[in-house]
C-alpha positions, 0 to 999 in steps of 0.5 A: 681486283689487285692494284699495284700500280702507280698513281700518276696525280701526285708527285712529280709529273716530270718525274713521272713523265721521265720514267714512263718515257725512259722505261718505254724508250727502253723497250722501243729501244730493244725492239727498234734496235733489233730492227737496225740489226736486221738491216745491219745482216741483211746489209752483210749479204751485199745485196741492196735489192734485200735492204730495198725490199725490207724498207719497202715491205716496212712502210707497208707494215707501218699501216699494220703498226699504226692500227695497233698503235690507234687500238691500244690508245683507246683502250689506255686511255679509258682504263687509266681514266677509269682508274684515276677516278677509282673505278677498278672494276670498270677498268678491268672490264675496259681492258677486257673488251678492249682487246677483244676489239682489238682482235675483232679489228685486226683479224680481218685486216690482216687477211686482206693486208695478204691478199693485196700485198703485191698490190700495195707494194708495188704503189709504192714503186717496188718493182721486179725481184725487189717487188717479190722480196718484199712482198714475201717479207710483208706476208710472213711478218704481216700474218701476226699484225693480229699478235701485234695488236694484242701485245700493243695493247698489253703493254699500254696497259701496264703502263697505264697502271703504273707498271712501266717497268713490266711493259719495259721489260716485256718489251726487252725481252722481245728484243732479245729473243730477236736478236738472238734468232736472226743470226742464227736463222739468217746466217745458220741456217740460210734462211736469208729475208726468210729468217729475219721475218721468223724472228720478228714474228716469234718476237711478237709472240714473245711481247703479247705473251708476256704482257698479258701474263702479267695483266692477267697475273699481277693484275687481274685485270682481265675479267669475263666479258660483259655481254651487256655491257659489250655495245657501250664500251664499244663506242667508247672505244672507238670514239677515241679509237677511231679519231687515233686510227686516222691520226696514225694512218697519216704518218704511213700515208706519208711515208709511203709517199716517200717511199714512192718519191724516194724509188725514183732515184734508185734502189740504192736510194731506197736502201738508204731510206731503209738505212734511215728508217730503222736509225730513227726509232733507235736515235730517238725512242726516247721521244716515242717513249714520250708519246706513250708516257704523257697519256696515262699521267694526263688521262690519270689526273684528268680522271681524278680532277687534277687538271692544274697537273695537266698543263704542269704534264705538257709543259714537264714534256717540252722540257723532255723533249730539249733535253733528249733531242739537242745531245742525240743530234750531236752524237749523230751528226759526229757519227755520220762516216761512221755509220755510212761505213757500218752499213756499206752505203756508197755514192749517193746512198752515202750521201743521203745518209750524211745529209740525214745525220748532218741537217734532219736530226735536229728537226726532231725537236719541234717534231717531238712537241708534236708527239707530246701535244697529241696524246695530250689532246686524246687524255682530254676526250679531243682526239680529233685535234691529234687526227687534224695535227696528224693530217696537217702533218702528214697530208697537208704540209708533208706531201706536197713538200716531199713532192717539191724537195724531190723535184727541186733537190732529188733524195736529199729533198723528200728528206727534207720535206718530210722535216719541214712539215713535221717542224710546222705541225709541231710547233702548231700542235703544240701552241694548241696544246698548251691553250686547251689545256691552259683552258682546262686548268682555268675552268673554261669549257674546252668543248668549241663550237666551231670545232668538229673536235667537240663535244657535240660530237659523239665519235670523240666521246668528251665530256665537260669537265668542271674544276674539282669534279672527278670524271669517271671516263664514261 
């Protein structure tokens, strides 16, 4: 098997941790800022009933993405491990059967993601012709939820080797291939909601295919399935799987509690979360990209031993995090009327927007520790503590803040609910963080008894390590 990647357990782990995160931003940034273009067309039409629909038929696919994003940690997680302990073979053999499962998950979830579309649109408040619209955009992009997975998984695991900048690149280009077809196949050939769908569905193919090409490839690291060895590598896939899966699944379920509480007040209001919506992952892929960088440099010095290195990842992280949210903030806030003009907001759509820009942005400073401390927690074979972050989150603070921010201050109020339960589970996730691995570095065990998050619990799949071992992630 070729190895041409990096080795993240020597050398600087900011340095490290800042390329993985800035070439993944670069990517997400392609892919989100195409997502922003298509509400920017969509906006041209004059018709808030289509920015409505596409902000309602894109919570539900938040779902979809959130499985996806669940599966491909699992199977990052092991194979940089793997690697980090030096077993190449085992690796390829992780990949393999990791996207296999990826396959096996999605499939059916896709088939009754379709058959429920209106259904589940429709509990979040859509309603009428927007209700329609939506569900129409839902099927078409939600038919290659399957694709999604696999191209999820891709590029994880390129940068689980060391090849960020291929799964930055895989990433780009996808970006463009959208960008280029939805002006022509929204305004050239009049395909309206339609066109902005096919594209994002061709930009899925194009993501998948090219990181397996370079998998397979560069790497070789896809290998024939092990029959044998098929049972195993399942349940230490889902034992991480699983736990992500919850802890993704919460930030959908709150966001499509908002969206209910946000359609309260009009569809004006909802196209303006829309608005919100796709100008959140462009402002702030650099965090997103975080999420996905501090994984394979702690699962790689987690595999090879390093655990000095793994406290050193997490602190290396915070900083990151200041030193990219304080200058966004400050770009958004002085661009707020610019952006309300841009995307032909009015009235209260403008203000909430305005609201966003001026007093939400800075919030994402405690919530980008959070996106730090839980990939941190899954590198240590704890995913469970990243699904109760997740849950505290989302469920516990965030629900019932959103529902009292709505009640007491309308629009403005679900905003500044969903903020304020991301400010507390950051700050939470994060001290937890910073202690287990603090632990870890001082070779205490991390395996708590009065913890569901341990290692007597099989589904979370840990195992002790002791300082100066190697642990083969198996």
């Amino acid at each position: 098997m070729a190895t041409h990647g990096v080795r993240y357990t020597e050398g600087s782990i900011l340095g490290h941790v800042s390329t993985l995160s800035i070439t993944s931003a670069i990517g997400l940034f392609a892919i989100f800022a195409v997502d922003l273009v298509d509400v920017f067309f969509i906006a041209m039409l004059g018709q808030p009933e289509l920015a409505a629909a596409v902000g309602y038929a894109g919570t539900g696919l938040f779902f979809g993405a959130a499985i996806c994003i669940g599966l491909s940690i699992a199977t990052s997680t092991v194979v940089a491990q793997a690697m980090g302990a030096g077993q190449e073979q085992e690796a390829g053999r992780l990949a393999t059967h990791g996207l296999l499962f990826s396959l096996a998950l999605t499939l059916p979830l896709t088939l009754l993601a379709l058959w429920f579309a209106p259904d589940l649109l429709a509990l979040m408040g859509a309603s009428g012709e927007t209700l329609q619209l939506a569900t129409h955009y839902f099927r078409i992009v939600g038919a290659a939820l399957p694709i999604m997975g696999l191209g999820m998984a891709g590029t994880s695991l390129l940068r689980a080797v060391g090849e960020a900048r291929l799964s930055m690149w895989a990433t780009i280009i996808a970006g463009l291939v959208n960008a280029v077809l939805d002006p022509i196949l929204i305004f050239g050939f009049g395909l309206d909601l339609t066109g902005a769908a096919i594209a994002s569905v061709l930009s899925r193919f194009t993501v998948a295919g090219m990181a397996l090409y370079y998998i397979i490839k560069r790497h070789q690291l896809i290998q024939r399935p092990a029959p044998s060895k098929l049972g195993h590598d399942a349940r230490q896939l889902g034992s991480i799987a699983v736990p992500s899966l919850i802890t993704n699944l919460a930030g959908p379920i709150g966001a499509a509690y908002a969206t209910t509480q946000m359609s309260r007040f009009g569809t004006d209001a909802v196209a303006a979360a829309a608005v919100i919506g796709r100008i959140t992952p462009v402002a702030f892929a650099g965090l997103y990209g975080l999420s996905g960088a501090v994984g394979p440099v702690a699962s790689q010095n987690v595999g090879a031993g390093q655990t000095q290195r793994v406290s050193q990842t997490l602190k290396a992280s915070a900083l990151f995090v200041t030193l990219y949210v304080i200058p966004v903030a400050i770009v958004l806030f002085l661009a707020r009327h610019f952006l309300v003009e841009v995307f032909v907001l009015q009235a209260e759509a403008a203000e909430l927007l305005q609201f966003y820009c001026s007093f939400i942005v800075i919030t994402y400073w405690l919530y980008g520790l959070q996106l730090a401390a839980n990939p941190l927690f899954t590198a240590l074979r704890h995913p469970g503590y990243a699904t109760i972050s997740n849950l505290f989150r989302d469920l516990c603070l965030g629900i019932p803040f959103i529902h009292l921010g709505s009640n007491w201050f309308g629009a403005p109020g679900v905003l500044g609910g969903q903020a304020l339960g991301n400010m507390i589970a950051g700050i939470v996730a994060f001290s937890v963080a910073l202690w287990l691995s603090s632990r870890l570095e001082r070779g205490l065990s991390i395996s708590l008894p009065f913890s569901f998050c341990n290692g007597k619990q099989r589904w979370n799949f840990y195992r002790s390590l002791a300082p100066g071992v190697q642990h083969r992630g198996h």
